[in-house]
Structures are given as structure tokens and as C-alpha cells.
FIKOL-676927 format. One record per residue (C-alpha): x, y, z; residue in one letter; residue number from 1. Coordinates in nm, 2 decimals, always signed. Example, Ala and Ser with C-alpha at 12.3 -4.5 7.8 and 13.67 -1.06 7.14 Angstrom:
ATOM,c1,c2,c3,type,seq
ATOM,+1.23,-0.45,+0.78,A,1
ATOM,+1.37,-0.11,+0.71,S,2
//
This chain:
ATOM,c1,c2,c3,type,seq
ATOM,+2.35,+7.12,-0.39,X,1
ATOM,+2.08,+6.90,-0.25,X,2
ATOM,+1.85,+6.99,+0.03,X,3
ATOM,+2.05,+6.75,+0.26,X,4
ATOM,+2.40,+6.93,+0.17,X,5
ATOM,+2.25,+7.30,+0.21,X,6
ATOM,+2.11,+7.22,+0.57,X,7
ATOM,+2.49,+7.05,+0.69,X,8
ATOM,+2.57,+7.41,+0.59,X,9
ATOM,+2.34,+7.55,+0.80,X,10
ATOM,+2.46,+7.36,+1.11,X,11
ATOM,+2.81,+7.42,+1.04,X,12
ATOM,+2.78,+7.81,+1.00,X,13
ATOM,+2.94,+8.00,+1.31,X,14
ATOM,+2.65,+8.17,+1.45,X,15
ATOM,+2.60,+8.34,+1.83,X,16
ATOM,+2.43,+8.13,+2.04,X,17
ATOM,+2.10,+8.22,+2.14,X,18
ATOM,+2.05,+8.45,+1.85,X,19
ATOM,+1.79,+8.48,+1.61,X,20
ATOM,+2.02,+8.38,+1.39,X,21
ATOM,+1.97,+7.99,+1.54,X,22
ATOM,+1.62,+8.05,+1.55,X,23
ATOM,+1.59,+8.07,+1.16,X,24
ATOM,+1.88,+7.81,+1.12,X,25
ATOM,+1.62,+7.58,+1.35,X,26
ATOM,+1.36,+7.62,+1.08,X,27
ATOM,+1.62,+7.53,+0.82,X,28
ATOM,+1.76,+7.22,+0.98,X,29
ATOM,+1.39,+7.03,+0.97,X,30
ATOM,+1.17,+7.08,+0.62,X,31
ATOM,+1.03,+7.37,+0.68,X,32
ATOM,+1.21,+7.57,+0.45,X,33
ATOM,+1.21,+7.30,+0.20,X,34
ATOM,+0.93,+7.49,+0.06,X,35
ATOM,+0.86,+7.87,+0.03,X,36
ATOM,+0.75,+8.02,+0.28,X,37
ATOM,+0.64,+8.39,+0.34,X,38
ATOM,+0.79,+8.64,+0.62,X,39
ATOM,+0.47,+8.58,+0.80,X,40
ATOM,+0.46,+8.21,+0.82,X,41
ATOM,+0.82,+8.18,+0.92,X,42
ATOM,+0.75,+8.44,+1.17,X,43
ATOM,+0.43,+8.27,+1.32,X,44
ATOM,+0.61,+7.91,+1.34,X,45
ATOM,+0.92,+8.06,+1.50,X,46
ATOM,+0.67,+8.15,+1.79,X,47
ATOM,+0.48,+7.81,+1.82,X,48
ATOM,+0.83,+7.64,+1.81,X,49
ATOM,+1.00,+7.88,+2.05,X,50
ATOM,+0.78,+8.11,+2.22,X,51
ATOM,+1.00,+8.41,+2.10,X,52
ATOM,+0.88,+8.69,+1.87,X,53
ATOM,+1.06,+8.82,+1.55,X,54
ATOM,+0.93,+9.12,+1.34,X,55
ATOM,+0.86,+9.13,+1.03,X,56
ATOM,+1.11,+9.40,+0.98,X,57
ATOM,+1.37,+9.20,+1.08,X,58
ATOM,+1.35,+8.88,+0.84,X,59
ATOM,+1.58,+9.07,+0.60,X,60
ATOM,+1.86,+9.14,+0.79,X,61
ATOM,+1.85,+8.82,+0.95,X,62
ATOM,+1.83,+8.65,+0.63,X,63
ATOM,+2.10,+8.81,+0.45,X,64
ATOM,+2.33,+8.56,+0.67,X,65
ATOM,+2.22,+8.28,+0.48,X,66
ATOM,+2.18,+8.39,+0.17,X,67
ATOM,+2.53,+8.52,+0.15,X,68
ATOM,+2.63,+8.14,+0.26,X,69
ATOM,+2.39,+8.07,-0.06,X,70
ATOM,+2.12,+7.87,+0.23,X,71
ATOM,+1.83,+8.06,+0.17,X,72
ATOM,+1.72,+8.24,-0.17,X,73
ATOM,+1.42,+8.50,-0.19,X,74
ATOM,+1.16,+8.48,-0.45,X,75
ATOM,+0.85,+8.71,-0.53,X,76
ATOM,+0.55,+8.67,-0.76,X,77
ATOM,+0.54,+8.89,-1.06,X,78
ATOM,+0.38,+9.19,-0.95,X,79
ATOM,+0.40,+9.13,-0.60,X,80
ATOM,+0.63,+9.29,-0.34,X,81
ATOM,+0.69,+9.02,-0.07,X,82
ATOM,+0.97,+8.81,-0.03,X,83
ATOM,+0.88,+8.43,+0.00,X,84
ATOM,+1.21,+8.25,+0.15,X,85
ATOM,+1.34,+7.92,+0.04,X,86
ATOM,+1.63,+7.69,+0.08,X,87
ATOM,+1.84,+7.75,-0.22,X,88
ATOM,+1.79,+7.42,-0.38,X,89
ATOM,+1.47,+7.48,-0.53,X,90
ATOM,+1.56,+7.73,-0.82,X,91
ATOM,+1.36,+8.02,-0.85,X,92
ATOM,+1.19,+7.91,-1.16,X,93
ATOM,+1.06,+7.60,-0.95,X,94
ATOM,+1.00,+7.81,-0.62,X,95
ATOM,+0.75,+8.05,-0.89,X,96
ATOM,+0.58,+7.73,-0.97,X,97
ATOM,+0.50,+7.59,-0.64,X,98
ATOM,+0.36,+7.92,-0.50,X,99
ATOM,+0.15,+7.92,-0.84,X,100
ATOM,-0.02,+7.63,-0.72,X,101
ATOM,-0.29,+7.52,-0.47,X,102
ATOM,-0.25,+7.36,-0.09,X,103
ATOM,-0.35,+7.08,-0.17,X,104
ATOM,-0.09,+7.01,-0.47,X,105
ATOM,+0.18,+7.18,-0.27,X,106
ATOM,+0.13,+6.95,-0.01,X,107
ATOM,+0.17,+6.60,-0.20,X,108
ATOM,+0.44,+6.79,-0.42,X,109
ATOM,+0.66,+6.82,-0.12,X,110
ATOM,+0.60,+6.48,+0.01,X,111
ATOM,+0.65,+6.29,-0.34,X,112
ATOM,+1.00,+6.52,-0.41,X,113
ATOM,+1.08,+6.50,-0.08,X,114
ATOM,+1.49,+6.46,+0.03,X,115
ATOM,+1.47,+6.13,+0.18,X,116
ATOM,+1.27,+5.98,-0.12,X,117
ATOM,+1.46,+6.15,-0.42,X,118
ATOM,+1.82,+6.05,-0.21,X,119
ATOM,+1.67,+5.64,-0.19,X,120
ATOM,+1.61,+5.61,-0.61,X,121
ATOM,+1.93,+5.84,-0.70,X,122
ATOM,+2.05,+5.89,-1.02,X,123
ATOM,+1.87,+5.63,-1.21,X,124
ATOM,+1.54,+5.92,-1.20,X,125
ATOM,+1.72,+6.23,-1.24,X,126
ATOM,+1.54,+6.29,-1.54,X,127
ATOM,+1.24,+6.18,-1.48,X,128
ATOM,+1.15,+6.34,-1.11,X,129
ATOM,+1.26,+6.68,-1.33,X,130
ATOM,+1.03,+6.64,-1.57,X,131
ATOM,+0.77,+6.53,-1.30,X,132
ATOM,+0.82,+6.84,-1.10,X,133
ATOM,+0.76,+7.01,-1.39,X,134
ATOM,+0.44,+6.88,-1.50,X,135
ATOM,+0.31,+6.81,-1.14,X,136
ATOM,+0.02,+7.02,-1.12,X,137
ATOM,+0.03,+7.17,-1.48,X,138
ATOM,-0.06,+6.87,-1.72,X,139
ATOM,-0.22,+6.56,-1.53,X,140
ATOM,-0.14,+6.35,-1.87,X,141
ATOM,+0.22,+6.40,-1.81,X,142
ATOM,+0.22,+6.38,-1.47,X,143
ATOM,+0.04,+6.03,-1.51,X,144
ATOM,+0.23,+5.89,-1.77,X,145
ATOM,+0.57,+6.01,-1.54,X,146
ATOM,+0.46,+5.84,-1.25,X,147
ATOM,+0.34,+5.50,-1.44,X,148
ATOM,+0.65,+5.53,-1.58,X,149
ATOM,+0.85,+5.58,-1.31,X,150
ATOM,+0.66,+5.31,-1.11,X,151
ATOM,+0.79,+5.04,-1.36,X,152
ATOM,+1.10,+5.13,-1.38,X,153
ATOM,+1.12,+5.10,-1.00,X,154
ATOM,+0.97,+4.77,-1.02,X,155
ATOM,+1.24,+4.67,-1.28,X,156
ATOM,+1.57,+4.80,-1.13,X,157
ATOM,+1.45,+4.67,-0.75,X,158
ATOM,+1.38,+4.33,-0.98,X,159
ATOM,+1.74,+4.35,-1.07,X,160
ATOM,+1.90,+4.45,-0.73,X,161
ATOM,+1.75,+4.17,-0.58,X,162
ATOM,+1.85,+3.93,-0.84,X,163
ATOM,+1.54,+3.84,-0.97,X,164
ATOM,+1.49,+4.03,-1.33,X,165
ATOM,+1.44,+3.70,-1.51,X,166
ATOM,+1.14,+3.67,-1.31,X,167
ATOM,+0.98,+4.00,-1.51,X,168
ATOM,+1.06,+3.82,-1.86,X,169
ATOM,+0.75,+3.76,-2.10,X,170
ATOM,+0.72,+3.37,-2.12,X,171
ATOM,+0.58,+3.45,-2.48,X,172
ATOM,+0.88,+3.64,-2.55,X,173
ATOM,+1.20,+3.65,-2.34,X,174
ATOM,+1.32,+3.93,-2.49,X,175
ATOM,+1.08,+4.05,-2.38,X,176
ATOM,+0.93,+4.24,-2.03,X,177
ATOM,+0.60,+4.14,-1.88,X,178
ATOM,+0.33,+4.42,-1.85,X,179
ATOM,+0.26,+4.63,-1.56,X,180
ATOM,+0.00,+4.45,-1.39,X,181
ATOM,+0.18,+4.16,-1.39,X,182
ATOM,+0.50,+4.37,-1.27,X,183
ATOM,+0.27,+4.47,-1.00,X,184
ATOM,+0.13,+4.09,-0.90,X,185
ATOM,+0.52,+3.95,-0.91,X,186
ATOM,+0.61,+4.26,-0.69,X,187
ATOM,+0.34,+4.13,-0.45,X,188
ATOM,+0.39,+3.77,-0.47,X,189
ATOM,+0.83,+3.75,-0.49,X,190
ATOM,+0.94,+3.81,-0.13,X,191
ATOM,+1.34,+3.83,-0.10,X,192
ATOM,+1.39,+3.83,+0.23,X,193
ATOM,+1.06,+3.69,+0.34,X,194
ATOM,+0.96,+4.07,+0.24,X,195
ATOM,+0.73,+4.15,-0.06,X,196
ATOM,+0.83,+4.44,-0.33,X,197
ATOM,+0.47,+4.58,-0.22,X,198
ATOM,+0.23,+4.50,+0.00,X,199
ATOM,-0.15,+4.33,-0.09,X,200
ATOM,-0.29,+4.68,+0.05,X,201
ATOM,-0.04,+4.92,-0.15,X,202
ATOM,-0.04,+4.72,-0.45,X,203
ATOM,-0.47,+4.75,-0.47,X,204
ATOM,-0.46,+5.09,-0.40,X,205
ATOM,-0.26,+5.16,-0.71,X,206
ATOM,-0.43,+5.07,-0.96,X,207
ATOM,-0.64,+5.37,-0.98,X,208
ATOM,-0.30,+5.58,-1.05,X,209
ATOM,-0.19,+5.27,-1.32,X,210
ATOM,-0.52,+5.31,-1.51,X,211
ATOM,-0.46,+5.69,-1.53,X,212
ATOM,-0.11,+5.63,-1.65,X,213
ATOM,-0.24,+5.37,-1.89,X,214
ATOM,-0.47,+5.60,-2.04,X,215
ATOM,-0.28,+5.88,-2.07,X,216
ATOM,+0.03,+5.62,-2.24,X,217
ATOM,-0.19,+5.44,-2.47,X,218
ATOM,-0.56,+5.60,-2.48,X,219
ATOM,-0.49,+5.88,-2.78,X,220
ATOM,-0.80,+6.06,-2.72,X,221
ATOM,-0.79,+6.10,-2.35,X,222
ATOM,-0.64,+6.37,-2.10,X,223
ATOM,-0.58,+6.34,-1.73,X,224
ATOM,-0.69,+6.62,-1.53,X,225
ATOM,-0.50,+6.66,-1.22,X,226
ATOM,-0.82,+6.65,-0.99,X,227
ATOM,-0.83,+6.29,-1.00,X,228
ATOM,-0.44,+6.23,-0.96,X,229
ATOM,-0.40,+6.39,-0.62,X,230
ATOM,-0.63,+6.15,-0.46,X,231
ATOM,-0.41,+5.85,-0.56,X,232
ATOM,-0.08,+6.01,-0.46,X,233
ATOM,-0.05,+5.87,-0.10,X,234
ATOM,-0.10,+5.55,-0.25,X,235
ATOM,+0.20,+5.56,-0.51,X,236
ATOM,+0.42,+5.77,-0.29,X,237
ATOM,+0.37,+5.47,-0.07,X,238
ATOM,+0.48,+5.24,-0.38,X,239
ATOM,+0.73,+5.41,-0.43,X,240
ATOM,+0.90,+5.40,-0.10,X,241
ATOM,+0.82,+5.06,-0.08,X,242
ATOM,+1.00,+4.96,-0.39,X,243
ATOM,+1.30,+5.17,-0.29,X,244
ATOM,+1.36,+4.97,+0.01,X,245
ATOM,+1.47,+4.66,-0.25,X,246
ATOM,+1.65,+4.95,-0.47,X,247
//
């Protein structure tokens, strides 16, 4: 189940009202859970968010609840002891990864695989948002080539929603597509709607991410580290909500 589904159970469970029980449900229904989060974290944002206090001791019990409803799973790092708590659509294999990595990719990690963006492109990048998350923050040549890929394949399908895939056609070669900077320059140019596919601004800030995805697609002798992919990352999650919009 989705992230969306699993918090609809959450706000129809049968729970006492003014319980603790809400309290964690609370954290559940917004994204705070999205991601794992340790019995200490969960504790300390239940306080700024409600001014009431749960121990430590008590996050087990209380979370049995909802991970008998199968809400919430528990994970912990080999070796470790702690629980880290989850919503159970992030599989444990994926929840191991995450904490295995640093702020700073966590943090664009749960913006670009977010709910609201992953539920916009459906389907059509099943396959290659898995494969993303699981490159993203392990090889930076697959995670550029991914997101060059899956940056033209937005521009394409939104292209064809809108009714205008003929424009992406190589004049050379109809058979033919055009290549990605020109993809890019028709997105910004074509305006159904009186609305561009992307913006001037967001189309410039992409190139960085494009040359890292060319690079990694066609330069055999290069690798990508992922230092110099999280800097771009606002600017194509930006792209790619922009895109989605025609989608």
C-alpha cells in the first residue's frame, strides 16, 4: 500500500480520544513517519507539537496498535538495539538504506520520492523511481543517468498529453526524437494553456543535472559522484513537478 492508503488507515482506526494513541496517529497523518524515525525523535516532536510527554518506555506498547493494523513497521541497524519506526510502506530493506545514509541525502530523498510527486507521474515510472531509490545515494552514475532519464521521458509523455508530441520530432529524421536540450528549449518555449512545460528559471537551472546525466549516459570513462548531484536536486525536483502539472 502506498503512503497515502496506510495514513486513511490511520484516521479510520477506532482509537480513545485523547489518548496517546491519537498523539502518534497525529505524527502518522502528516510526513513525519514517512521516514524512520527513532523513539527519541518521535518522542521530542510529540512534545513541540503537543506539549505532552511520552516515555521512552512506552513507544512499544503504544506502537504495537499500529503495527498490528500493519501502519507502522520497526527496523534496527545490524548490530544495533534500537527500534527506528516507519510507516509500513517503506520495506525494511529500503528503511536500512535510508538510515545508512547522510542528512543531507535523506533529506532530498524524501522530497524527490515523496507521495504527492510519485502519485502525479503514476505508473508510467514505477520502474524507474525503484531503481532510483535504489541508487540514490549509493552510485551517482546511476542516479544521474535515472534522473536524465526520467526527465525526458517526462518531457515526452507531458508532450503527448497535451497534444503536441509531433512537436519533439527530429526535422532530420521524423522517426525520429529531438535531443534533450532541444526537449528542454520546446518545453520552455510551447505554452498550452498560455502555461510553459518549464519555466526560463527551472529550465537554466537544469542543466547542471543534464550534463551529469549526459556524462554518465554517453562519457565511458566518467563516474558521477553523488557530491555534486545533491546540489542540483531542488532544481529537477522542481522540473519534475513542473512537468507533471501537463502529465
Amino acid at each position: 500500500m502506498s503512503a497515502t492508503e496506510i495514513k486513511q488507515l490511520a484516521k479510520n482506526l477506532s482509537l480513545k480520544k485523547g489518548s496517546k494513541y491519537e498523539l502518534i496517529r497525529k505524527l502518522i497523518n502528516t510526513d513525519f513517519l514517512d521516514t524512520p524515525k527513532s523513539t527519541d525523535e518521535i518522542v521530542a516532536e510529540i512534545r513541540q507539537i503537543s506539549g505532552r510527554r511520552l516515555k521512552s518506555s512506552e513507544m512499544q506498547p503504544y506502537m504495537k496498535k499500529f503495527m498490528g493494523a500493519d501502519i507502522i513497521r520497526a527496523v534496527q541497524i545490524e548490530g544495533g538495539k534500537a527500534n527506528f519506526w516507519v510507516l509500513a510502506s517503506m520495506d525494511k530493506k529500503t528503511a536500512l538504506q535510508y538510515l545508512g545514509k547522510d542528512s543531507k541525502v535523506q533529506k532530498v530523498q524524501h522530497e524527490l520520492f515523496s507521495d504527492g510527486l510519485l502519485k502525479k507521474l503514476g505508473p508510467n515510472f514505477e520502474i524507474e523511481f525503484r531503481d532510483l531509490q535504489h541508487n540514490f545515494g549509493e552510485s551517482g552514475t546511476c542516479t544521474a543517468f535515472l534522473l536524465r532519464k526520467i526527465l525526458e521521458k517526462m518531457i515526452h509523455l507531458a508532450f503527448a498529453k497535451q497534444g503536441l508530441v509531433k512537436k519533439l520530432a527530429d526535422k532530420t529524421d521524423p522517426h525520429r526524437l529531438v535531443g534533450l536540450d532541444a526537449m528542454i528549449n520546446l518545453a520552455v518555449s510551447e505554452k498550452p494553456g498560455g502555461v510553459p512545460f518549464l519555466t526560463s528559471k527551472t529550465a537554466k537551472e537544469i542543466q547542471g543535472l543534464k550534463y551529469l546525466g549526459d556524462s554518465a549516459a554517453h562519457n565511458p570513462l566518467a563516474n558521477v559522484d553523488m557530491k555534486t548531484i545533491l546540489p542540483q536536486m531542488p532544481y529537477i525536483i522542481t522540473a519534475f513537478e513542473e512537468l507533471a502539472k501537463k502529465m
